[in-house]
C-alpha positions, 0 to 999 in steps of 0.5 A, spaced: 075 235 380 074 242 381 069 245 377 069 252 375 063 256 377 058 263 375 059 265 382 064 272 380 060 273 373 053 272 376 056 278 383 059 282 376 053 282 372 050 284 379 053 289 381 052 294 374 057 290 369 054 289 362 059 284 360 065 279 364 071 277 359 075 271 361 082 272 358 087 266 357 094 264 353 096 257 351 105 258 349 109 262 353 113 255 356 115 252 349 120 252 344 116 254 338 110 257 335 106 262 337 103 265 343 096 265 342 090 268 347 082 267 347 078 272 350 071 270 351 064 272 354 056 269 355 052 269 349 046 268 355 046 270 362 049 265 366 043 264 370 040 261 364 046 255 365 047 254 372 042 249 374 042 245 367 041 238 367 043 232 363 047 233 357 048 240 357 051 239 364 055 234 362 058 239 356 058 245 361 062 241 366 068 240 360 069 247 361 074 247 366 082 248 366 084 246 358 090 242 362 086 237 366 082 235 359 085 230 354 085 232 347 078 229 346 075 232 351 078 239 349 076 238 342 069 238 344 069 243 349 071 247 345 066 246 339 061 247 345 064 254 347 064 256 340 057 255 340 055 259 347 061 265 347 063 270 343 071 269 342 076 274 340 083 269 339 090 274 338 096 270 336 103 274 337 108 268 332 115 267 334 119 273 331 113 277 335 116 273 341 124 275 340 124 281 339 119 283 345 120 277 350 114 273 352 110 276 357 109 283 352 107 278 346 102 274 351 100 281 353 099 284 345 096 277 344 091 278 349 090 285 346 089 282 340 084 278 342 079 282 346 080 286 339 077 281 335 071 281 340 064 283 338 062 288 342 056 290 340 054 297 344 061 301 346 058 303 352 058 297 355 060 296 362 066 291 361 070 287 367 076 283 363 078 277 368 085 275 366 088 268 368 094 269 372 097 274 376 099 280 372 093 284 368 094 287 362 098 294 361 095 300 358 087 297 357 082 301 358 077 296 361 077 294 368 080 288 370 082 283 375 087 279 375 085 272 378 091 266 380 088 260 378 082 262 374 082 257 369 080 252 375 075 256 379 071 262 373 067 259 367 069 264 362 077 264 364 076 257 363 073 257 356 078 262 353 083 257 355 080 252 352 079 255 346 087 258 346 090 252 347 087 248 342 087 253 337 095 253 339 095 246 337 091 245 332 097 251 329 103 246 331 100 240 327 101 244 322 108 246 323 109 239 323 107 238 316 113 243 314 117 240 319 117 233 322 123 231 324 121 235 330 115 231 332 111 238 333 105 235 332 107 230 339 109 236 344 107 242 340 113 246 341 115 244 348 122 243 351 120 235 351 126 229 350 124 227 343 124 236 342 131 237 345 134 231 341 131 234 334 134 241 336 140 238 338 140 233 331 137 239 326 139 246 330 132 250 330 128 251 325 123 257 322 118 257 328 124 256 335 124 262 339 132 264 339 131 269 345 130 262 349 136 259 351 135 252 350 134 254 343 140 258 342 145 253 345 143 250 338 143 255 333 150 253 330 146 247 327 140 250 324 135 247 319 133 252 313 
């Protein structure tokens, strides 16, 4: 199992940047909802985490890729980064979505986040590690692109976490307007029991028509 590490935070903040951002997004693939971004950084240096033992190593530890953690363990990550991070969360809705396509909303929502993020001196040296392979256009921060961020550098792994259960928590509450489309199981994504509803029922408020799997359905919608 990989464990994320300090070591590019610890060289950034070494070689003059006051701050190192993580950034991540939970909801480009699904059916529906939102896309939602996390931008996150240290509280504290990281020097201060790096050689803890016990109980706090062991919370240290879950934050690592929100994919490789259970429901439960993201659960309590995520209180325990809310705890040790600032956080910014930007949220792009599924009408955002359609009218500018998914990769422009998970941009627009990763600049939202960053946004929302305390920033208590402007004139800090800021490095922004974005997961994945593109950055973000039109910002003004430095930034670096990381493939697999979410696996190998702490602060991108805890914006995951905190993007994907905010995401979640938002599609459990879809599914209280809309059960017959069990979001609260699959959180929008294209799964069997997700095709089957759209097929019974057509889309509902929150389905991305710009995606084909839900246009195929749109004759058959539910109010």
């Amino acid at each position: 199992m990989q464990i994320p590490d300090f070591k590019l935070e610890k060289t950034l903040l070494k070689n003059g940047y006051d701050i190192v951002v993580g950034i991540d997004e939970a909801g480009r693939g699904p059916l529906a909802g939102p896309v939602v971004a996390c931008a996150a950084f240290l509280k504290d240096t990281p020097s201060q985490y790096s050689s803890l033992k016990g109980e706090k190593e062991a919370m240290w530890n879950l934050v690592r890729d929100s994919k490789k953690l259970s429901e439960k363990q993201r659960e309590e990550a995520f209180e325990f980064v809310m705890e040790n991070f600032y956080v910014g969360i930007g949220v792009c809705d599924h009408k955002t979505v359609d009218r500018i396509n998914i990769l422009e909303a998970s941009f627009l929502a990763m600049k939202k986040s960053i946004s929302k993020l305390k920033i208590k001196n402007r004139e800090d040296k800021i490095a922004v590690l974005v997961d994945g392979n593109k950055i973000i256009p039109n910002l003004s921060m430095e930034q670096e692109a990381i493939t697999g961020g979410d696996r190998i550098v702490k602060v991108i792994s805890a914006a995951s976490i905190v993007a994907k259960v905010t995401r979640d928590k938002m599609m459990k509450e879809y599914d209280k307007k809309w059960p017959e489309y069990s979001f609260a199981r699959h959180k929008g994504y294209g799964t069997k029991v997700h095709m089957e509803a759209l097929e019974k029922c057509g889309p509902c408020e929150i389905h991305r028509q710009s995606f084909a799997p839900v246009k195929k359905y749109s004759n058959n919608s539910t109010p």
